[in-house]
C-alpha positions as CSV (number, residue, x, y, z in Angstrom):
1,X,0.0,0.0,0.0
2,X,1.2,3.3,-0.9
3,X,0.4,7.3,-1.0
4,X,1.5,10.6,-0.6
5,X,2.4,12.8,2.4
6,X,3.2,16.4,2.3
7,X,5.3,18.5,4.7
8,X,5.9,21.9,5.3
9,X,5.8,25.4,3.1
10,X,6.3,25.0,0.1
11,X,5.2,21.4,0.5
12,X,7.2,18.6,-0.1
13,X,5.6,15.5,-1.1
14,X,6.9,12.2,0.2
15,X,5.9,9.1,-1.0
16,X,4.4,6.5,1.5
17,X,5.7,2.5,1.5
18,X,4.3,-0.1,4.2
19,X,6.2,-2.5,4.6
20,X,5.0,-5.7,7.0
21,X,9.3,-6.8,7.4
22,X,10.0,-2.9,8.7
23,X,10.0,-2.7,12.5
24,X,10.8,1.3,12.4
25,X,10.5,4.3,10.3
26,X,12.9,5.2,7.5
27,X,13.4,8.0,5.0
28,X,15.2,8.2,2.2
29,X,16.2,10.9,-0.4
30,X,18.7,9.1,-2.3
31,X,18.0,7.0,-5.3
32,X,14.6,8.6,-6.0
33,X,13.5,6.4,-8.9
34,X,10.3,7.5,-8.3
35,X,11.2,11.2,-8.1
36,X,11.0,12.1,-4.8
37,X,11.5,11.0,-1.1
38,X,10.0,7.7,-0.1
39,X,9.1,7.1,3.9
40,X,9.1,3.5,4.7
41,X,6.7,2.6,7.7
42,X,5.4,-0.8,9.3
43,X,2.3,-1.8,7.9
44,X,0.5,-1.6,11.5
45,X,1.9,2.2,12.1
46,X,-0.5,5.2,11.7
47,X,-1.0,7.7,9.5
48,X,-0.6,10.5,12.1
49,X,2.4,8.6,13.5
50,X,4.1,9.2,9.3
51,X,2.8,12.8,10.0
52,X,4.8,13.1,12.8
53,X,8.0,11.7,11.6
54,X,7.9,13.8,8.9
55,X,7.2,16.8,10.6
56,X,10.4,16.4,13.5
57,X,12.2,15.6,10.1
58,X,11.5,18.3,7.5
59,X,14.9,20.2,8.0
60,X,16.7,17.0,7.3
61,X,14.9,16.3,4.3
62,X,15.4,20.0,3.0
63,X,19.0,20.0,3.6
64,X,19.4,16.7,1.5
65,X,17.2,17.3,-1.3
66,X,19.5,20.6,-1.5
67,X,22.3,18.9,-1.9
68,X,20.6,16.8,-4.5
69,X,22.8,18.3,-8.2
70,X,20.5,20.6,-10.2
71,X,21.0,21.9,-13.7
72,X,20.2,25.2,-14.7
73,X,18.5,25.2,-17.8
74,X,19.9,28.2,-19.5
75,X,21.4,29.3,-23.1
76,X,23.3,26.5,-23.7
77,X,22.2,23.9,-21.7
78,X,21.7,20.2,-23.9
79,X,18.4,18.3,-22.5
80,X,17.7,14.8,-23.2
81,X,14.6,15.2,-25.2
82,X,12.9,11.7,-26.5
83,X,15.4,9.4,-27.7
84,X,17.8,12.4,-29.0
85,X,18.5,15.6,-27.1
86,X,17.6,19.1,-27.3
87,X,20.1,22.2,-27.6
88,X,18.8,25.5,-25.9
89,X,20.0,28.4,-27.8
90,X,18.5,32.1,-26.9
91,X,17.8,34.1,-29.4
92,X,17.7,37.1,-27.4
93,X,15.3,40.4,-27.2
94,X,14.7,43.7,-26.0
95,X,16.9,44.9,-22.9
96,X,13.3,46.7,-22.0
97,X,11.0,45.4,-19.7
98,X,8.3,45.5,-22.4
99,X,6.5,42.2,-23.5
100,X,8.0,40.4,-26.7
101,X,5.3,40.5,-29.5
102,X,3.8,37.7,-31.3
103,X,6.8,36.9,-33.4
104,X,9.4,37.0,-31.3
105,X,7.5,34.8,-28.7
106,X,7.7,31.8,-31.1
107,X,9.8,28.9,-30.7
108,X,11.6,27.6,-33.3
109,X,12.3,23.8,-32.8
110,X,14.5,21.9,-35.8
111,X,17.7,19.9,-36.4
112,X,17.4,19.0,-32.2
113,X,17.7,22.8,-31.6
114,X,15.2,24.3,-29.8
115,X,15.6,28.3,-30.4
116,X,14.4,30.7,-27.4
117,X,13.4,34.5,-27.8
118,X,13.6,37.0,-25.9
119,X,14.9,38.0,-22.3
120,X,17.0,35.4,-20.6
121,X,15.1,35.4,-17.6
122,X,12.4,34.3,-19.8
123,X,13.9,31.3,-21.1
124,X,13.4,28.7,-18.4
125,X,10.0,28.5,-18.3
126,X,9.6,29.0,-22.2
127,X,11.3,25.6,-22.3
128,X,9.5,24.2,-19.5
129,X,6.4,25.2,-21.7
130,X,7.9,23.7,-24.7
131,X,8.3,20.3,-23.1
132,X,5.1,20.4,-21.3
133,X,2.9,20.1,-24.5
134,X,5.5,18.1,-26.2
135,X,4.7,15.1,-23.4
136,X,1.0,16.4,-23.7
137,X,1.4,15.3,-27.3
138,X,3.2,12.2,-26.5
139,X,1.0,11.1,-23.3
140,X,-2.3,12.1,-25.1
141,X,-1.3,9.4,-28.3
142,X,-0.3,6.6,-26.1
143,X,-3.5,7.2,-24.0
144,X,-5.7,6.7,-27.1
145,X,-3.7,3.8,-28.3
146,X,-3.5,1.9,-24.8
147,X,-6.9,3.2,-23.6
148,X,-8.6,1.7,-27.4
149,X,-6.4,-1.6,-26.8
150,X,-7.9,-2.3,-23.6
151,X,-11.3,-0.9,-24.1
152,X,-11.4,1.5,-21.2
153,X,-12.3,5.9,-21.8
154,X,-9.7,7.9,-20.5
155,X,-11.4,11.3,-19.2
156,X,-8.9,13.9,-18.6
157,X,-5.5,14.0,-19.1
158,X,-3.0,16.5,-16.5
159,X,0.7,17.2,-17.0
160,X,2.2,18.5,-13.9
161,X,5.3,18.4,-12.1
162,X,4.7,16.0,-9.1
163,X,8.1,15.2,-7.5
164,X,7.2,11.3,-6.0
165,X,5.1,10.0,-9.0
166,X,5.1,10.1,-12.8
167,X,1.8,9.2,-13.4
168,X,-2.1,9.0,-11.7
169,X,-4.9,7.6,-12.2
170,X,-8.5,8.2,-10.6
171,X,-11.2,6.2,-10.4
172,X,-13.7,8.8,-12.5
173,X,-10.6,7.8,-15.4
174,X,-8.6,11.0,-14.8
175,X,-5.0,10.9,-16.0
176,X,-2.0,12.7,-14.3
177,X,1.3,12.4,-16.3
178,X,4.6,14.7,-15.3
179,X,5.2,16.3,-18.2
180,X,9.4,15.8,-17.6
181,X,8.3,12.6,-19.2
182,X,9.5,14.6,-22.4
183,X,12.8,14.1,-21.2
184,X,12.6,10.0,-21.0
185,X,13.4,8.0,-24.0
186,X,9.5,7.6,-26.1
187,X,9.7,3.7,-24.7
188,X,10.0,4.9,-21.2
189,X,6.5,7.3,-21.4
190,X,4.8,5.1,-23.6
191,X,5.4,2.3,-20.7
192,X,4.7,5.2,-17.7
193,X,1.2,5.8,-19.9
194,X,0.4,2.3,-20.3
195,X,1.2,1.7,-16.7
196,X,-1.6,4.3,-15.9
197,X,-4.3,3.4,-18.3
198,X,-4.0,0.0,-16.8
199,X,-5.2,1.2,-13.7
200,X,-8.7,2.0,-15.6
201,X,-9.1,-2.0,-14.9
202,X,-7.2,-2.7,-12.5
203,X,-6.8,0.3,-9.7
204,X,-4.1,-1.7,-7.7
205,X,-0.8,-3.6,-8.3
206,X,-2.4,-7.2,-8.3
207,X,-0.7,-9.4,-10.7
208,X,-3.8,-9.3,-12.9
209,X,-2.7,-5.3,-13.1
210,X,0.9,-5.9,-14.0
211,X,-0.5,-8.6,-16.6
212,X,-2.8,-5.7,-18.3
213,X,0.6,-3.8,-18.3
214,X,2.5,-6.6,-20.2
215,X,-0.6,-6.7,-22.3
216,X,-0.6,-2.9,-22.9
217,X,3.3,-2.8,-23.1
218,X,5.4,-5.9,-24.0
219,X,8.7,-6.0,-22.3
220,X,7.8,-3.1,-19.9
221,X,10.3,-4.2,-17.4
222,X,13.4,-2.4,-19.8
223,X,11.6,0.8,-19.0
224,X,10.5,0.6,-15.9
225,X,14.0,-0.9,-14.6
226,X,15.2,2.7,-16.4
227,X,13.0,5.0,-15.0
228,X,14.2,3.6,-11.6
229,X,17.7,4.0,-12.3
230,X,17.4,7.1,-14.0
231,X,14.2,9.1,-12.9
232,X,16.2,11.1,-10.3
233,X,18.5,12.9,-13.0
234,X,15.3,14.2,-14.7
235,X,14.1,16.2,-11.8
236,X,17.9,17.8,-11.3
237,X,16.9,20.0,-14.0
238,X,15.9,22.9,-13.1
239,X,13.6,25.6,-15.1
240,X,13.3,28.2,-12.2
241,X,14.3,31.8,-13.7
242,X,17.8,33.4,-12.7
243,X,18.5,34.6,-9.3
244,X,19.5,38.0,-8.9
245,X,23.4,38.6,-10.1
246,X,22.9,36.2,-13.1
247,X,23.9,37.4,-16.4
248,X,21.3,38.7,-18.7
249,X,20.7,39.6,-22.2
């Protein structure tokens, strides 16, 4: 059985793991295949009691996911993008404060090169943005594709930018996918999307879930055994603007 906790201002979300062999409480921010911290508890332990823990243990928790290594997406910076990468390159703008207009807002994405105007402070979430509706794009295909195969109606699809889960699903057939999914390899969302839609039949981890998985996505354990080694390194990018002192243009 598993969940999600959340602690402090801003919130961190921590993900929730009973285990029936753990005889204590134990947090963990390192190797966060899921993409976030991961509080182990016994199966018999309380919620309020995982509260608590996390509560007399948010300054240890923010002190190590600080020393977590970020990337700072700037002019420059080469994403893993797909199965290729993507080259940020700024294009520049106006040293005034005044908004770009309508053609110098548009990005221009070719040859793996995705080209960002206007002010550098800008640029972040421009390419945050970009790769948001690129795993829209991606997520809402594989939905239709997985969703016709096993005869189930998706509802909504989300992209957000959950840090302890790449993927929801509710029981009304609502769809949550991180949209840093753009940054996996296609086989790697296509198998987080499958993953998901199989919850539409199956809103557990049974093994008749995991075989709607295999059904959905042949050979899912390649992905899935990826996303745990790698998922971390996809969150240590970061797409908050420049702090003050930075170099503009």
């Amino acid at each position: 059985m598993a969940g999600i906790l959340r602690v402090g201002k801003p919130e961190i979300e921590v993900r929730l793991r009973r285990d029936a062999r753990s005889r204590r409480m134990t947090l963990r921010v390192a190797g966060l295949a899921a993409g976030g911290p991961v509080l182990t508890i016994p199966t018999a332990a309380p919620i309020s009691a995982a509260r608590a823990f996390l509560d007399d243990h948010e300054d240890w928790l923010r002190r190590h996911l600080a020393e977590r290594p970020r990337i700072a997406v700037r002019d420059g910076t080469v994403l893993p993008f797909g199965d290729g990468e993507l080259a940020i390159r700024a294009l520049g703008g106006s040293a005034s404060g005044s908004a770009p207009g309508p053609v110098s807002r548009r990005l221009l994405h070719a040859d793996g090169v995705l080209h960002v105007p206007g002010r550098s402070e800008y640029l972040p979430g421009r390419v945050a943005a970009f790769l948001r509706e690129a795993a829209r794009e991606a997520c809402a295909g594989a939905c239709d594709r997985h969703s016709t195969a096993l005869g189930r109606r998706v509802r909504r699809i989300s992209l957000r930018d959950p840090r302890a889960r790449w993927g929801s699903c509710t029981t009304r057939g609502d769809l949550m996918f991180s949209w840093r999914l753009a940054l996996a390899p296609r086989s790697v969302l296509d198998y987080v999307v499958a993953h998901e839609v199989a919850h539409l039949a199956e809103m557990n981890h049974s093994e008749r879930f995991w075989a709607v998985v295999a059904r959905l996505c042949p050979g899912y354990e390649g992905p899935r055994d990826w996303l745990r080694r790698e998922g971390a390194r996809l969150h240590g990018y970061d797409f908050s603007r420049p702090e003050a002192g930075e170099a503009r243009t």
